[in-house]
C-alpha positions as CSV (number, residue, x, y, z in Angstrom):
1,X,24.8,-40.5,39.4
2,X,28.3,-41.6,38.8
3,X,30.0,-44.1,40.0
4,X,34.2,-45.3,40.1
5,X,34.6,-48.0,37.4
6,X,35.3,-51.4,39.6
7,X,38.3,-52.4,37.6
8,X,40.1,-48.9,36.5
9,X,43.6,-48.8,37.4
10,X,43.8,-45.3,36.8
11,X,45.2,-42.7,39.4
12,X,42.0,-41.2,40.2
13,X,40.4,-45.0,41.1
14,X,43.6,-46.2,43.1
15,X,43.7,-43.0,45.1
16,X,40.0,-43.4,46.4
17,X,41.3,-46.6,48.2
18,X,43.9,-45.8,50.0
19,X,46.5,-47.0,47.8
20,X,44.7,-50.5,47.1
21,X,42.6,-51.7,43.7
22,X,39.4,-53.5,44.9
23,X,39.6,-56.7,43.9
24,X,37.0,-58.0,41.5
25,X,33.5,-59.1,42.3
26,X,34.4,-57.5,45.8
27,X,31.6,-54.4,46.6
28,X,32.9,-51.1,46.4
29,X,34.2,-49.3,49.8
30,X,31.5,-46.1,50.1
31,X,28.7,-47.3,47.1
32,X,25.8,-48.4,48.2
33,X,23.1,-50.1,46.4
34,X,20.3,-48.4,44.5
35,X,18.0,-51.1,46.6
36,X,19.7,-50.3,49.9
37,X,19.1,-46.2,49.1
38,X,15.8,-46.8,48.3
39,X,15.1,-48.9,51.8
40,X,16.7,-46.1,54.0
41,X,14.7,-43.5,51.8
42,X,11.1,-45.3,52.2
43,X,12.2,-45.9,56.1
44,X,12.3,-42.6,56.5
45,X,9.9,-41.4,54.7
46,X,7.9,-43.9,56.7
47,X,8.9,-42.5,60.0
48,X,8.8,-38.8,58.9
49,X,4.4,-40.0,58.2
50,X,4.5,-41.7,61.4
51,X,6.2,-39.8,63.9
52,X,4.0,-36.4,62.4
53,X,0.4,-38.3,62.8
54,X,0.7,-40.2,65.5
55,X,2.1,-36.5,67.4
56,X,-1.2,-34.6,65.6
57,X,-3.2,-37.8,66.8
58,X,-2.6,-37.4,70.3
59,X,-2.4,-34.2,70.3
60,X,-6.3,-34.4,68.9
61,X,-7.7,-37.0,70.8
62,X,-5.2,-36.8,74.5
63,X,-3.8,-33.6,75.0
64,X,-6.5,-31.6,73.6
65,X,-4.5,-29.5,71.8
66,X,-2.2,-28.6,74.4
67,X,1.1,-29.5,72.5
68,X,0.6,-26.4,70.5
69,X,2.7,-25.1,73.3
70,X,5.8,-26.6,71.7
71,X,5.5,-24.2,68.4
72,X,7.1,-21.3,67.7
73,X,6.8,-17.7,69.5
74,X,9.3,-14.8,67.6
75,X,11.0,-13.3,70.5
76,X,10.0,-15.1,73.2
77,X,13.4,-16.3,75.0
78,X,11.6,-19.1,76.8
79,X,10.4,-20.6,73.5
80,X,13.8,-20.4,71.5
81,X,14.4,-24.0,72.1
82,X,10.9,-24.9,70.6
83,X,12.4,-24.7,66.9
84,X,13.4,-28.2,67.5
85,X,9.7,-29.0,68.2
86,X,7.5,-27.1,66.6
87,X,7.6,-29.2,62.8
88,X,6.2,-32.0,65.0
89,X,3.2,-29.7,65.7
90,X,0.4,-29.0,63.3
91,X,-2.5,-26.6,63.6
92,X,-5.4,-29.0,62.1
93,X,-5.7,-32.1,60.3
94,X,-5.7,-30.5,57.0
95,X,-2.3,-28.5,57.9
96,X,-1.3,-32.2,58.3
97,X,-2.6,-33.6,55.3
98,X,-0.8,-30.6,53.3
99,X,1.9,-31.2,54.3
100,X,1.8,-35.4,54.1
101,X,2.8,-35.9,50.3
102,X,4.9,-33.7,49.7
103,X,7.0,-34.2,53.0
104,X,7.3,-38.1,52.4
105,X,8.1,-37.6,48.9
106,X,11.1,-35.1,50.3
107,X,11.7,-36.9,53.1
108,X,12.3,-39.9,50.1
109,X,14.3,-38.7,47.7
110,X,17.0,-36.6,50.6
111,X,16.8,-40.2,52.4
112,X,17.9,-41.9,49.3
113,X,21.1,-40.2,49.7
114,X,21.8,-42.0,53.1
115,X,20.8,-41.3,56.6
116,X,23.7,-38.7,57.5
117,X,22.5,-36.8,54.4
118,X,19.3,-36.7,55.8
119,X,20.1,-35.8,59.0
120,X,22.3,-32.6,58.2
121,X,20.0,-31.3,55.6
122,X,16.8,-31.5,57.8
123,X,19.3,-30.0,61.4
124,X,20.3,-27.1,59.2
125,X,16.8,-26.6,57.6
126,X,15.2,-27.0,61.2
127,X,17.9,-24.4,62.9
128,X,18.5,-21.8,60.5
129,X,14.1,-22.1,59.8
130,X,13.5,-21.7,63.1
131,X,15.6,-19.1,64.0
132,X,14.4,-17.1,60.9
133,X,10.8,-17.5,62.4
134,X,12.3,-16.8,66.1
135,X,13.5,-13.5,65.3
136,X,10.9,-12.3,62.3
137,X,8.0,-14.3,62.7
138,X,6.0,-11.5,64.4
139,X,5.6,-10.6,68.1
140,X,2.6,-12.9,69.4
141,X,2.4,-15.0,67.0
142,X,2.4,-19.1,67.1
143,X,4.2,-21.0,64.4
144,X,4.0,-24.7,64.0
145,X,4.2,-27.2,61.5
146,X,6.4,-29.1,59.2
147,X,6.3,-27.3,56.0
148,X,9.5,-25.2,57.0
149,X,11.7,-27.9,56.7
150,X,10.0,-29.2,53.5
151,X,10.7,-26.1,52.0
152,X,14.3,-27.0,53.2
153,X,14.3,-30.6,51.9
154,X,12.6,-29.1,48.5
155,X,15.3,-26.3,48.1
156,X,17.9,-28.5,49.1
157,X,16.9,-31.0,46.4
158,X,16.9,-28.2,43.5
159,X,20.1,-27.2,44.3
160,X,22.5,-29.6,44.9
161,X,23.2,-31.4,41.9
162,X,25.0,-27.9,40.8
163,X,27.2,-28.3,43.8
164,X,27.9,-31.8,43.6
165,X,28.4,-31.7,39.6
166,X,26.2,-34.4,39.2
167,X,24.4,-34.1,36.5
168,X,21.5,-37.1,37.5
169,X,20.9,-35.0,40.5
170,X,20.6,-31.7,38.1
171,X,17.6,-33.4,36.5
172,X,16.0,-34.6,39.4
173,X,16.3,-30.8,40.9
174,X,14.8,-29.1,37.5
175,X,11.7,-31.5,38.2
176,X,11.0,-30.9,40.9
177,X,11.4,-27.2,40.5
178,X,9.1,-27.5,37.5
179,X,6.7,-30.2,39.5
180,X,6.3,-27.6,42.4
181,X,7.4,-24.1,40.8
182,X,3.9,-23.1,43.0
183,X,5.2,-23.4,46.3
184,X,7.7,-20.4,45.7
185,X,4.5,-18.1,46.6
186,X,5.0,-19.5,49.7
187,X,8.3,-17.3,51.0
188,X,6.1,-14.0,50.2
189,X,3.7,-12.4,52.6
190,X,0.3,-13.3,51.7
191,X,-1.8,-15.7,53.0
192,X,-3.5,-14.9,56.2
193,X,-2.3,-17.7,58.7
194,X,0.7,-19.0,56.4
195,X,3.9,-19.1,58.0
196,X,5.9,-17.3,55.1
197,X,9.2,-17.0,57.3
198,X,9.0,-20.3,58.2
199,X,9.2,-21.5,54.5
200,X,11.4,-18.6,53.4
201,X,14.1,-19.6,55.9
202,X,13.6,-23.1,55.5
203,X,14.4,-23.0,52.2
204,X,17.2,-21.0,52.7
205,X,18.4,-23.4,54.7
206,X,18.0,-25.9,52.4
207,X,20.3,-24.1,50.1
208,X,22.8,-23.3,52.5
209,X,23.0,-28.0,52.9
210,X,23.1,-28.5,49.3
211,X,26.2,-25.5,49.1
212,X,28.2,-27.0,52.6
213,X,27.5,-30.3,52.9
214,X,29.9,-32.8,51.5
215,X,28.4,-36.3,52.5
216,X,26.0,-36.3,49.6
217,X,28.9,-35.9,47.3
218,X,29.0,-38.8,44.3
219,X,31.7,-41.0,44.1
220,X,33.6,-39.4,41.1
221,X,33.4,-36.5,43.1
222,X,34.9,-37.9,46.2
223,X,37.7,-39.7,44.2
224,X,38.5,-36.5,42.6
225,X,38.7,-34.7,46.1
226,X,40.7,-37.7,47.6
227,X,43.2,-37.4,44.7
228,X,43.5,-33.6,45.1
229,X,44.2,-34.5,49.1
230,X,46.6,-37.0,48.5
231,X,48.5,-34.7,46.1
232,X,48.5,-31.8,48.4
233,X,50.3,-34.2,51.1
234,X,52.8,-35.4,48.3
235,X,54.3,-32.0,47.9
């Protein structure tokens, strides 16, 4: 990932301060450090493995399995809301377990990015997921489960480094393509209880973050917008 040289007096580095150079040894208004990413990324991860267990726990062992309520039923207007709620839900404890690495790992590297990242990506993986499940899913069917929005977290991750220009981010998207090319069978009709729609639209969801969103956008990249901004008020 790029970063704005501290001490360049150039147009593009003055710009991205508002007119002021940072004065040396001072930290950097909008960097943070690779140890402070990597805290908010493990937090999260973190809570991602704890909120989804401890849910599937009680679920288990207290509510006997009532909280399946809260997944997903295409067409059913009284359920719509319940796209919010069913990736908390899993069917058994190996749904769970699938989805365990592969969602902290996700959960990780989008969280590394900063919390508002994470935030946007996983809202517009959750809605635009769950409403492709809502309205396709299948009359009387139940969806549940978190691997929607990793599919979103995943896509999002391949993609983004060719909308942000950054070419660290590039790499990190063709490895994990190649790292988890077999999960694309996932979005196709197949498997007898898989939620295909659910990771179809999640991941198109995830695609749709890494095209719109602009608060994962490198530093060089937000200098050079800033620049462009401040010359378009100049004229």
């Amino acid at each position: 990932m790029s970063t704005i040289p501290p001490y360049s007096t150039g147009p593009e580095s003055f710009s991205a301060f508002n007119g002021q150079s940072p004065a040396p040894n001072s930290p950097i208004p909008g960097i943070v450090s690779a140890r402070a990413r990597a805290k908010t990324g493990i937090r999260i991860a973190l809570g991602f493995l704890i909120l989804t267990w401890s849910i599937h726990i009680a679920n288990e062992f207290i509510f006997g399995g009532a909280l399946q309520y809260f997944g997903i039923v295409p067409l059913e207007p009284s359920m719509a809301l319940h796209v919010f709620t069913a990736p908390l839900v899993h069917g058994s404890f190996a749904h769970l377990i699938a989805n365990t690495v592969p969602g902290a790992l996700f959960a990780f590297l989008v969280g590394y990015s900063g919390r508002r990242v994470f935030w946007e990506v996983t809202m517009i993986a959750v809605v635009i997921g769950g409403a492709g499940v809502w309205l396709l899913g299948g009359v009387g069917t139940l969806h549940v489960g978190a691997s929607g929005v990793i599919y979103g977290w995943l896509a999002y991750l391949i993609v983004r480094g060719v909308f942000n220009l950054s070419f660290s981010q590039v790499l990190v998207g063709v490895l994990l393509a190649f790292m988890y090319s077999g999960l694309v069978w996932g979005v196709f009709p197949g498997e007898a209880g898989v939620s295909w729609q659910g990771h179809l639209f999640g991941a198109v969801g995830g695609i749709i973050a890494g095209a719109f969103i602009t608060s994962d956008d490198p530093p060089a990249l937000r200098a050079k917008k800033e620049a462009k901004r401040i010359q378009k008020r100049a004229k």
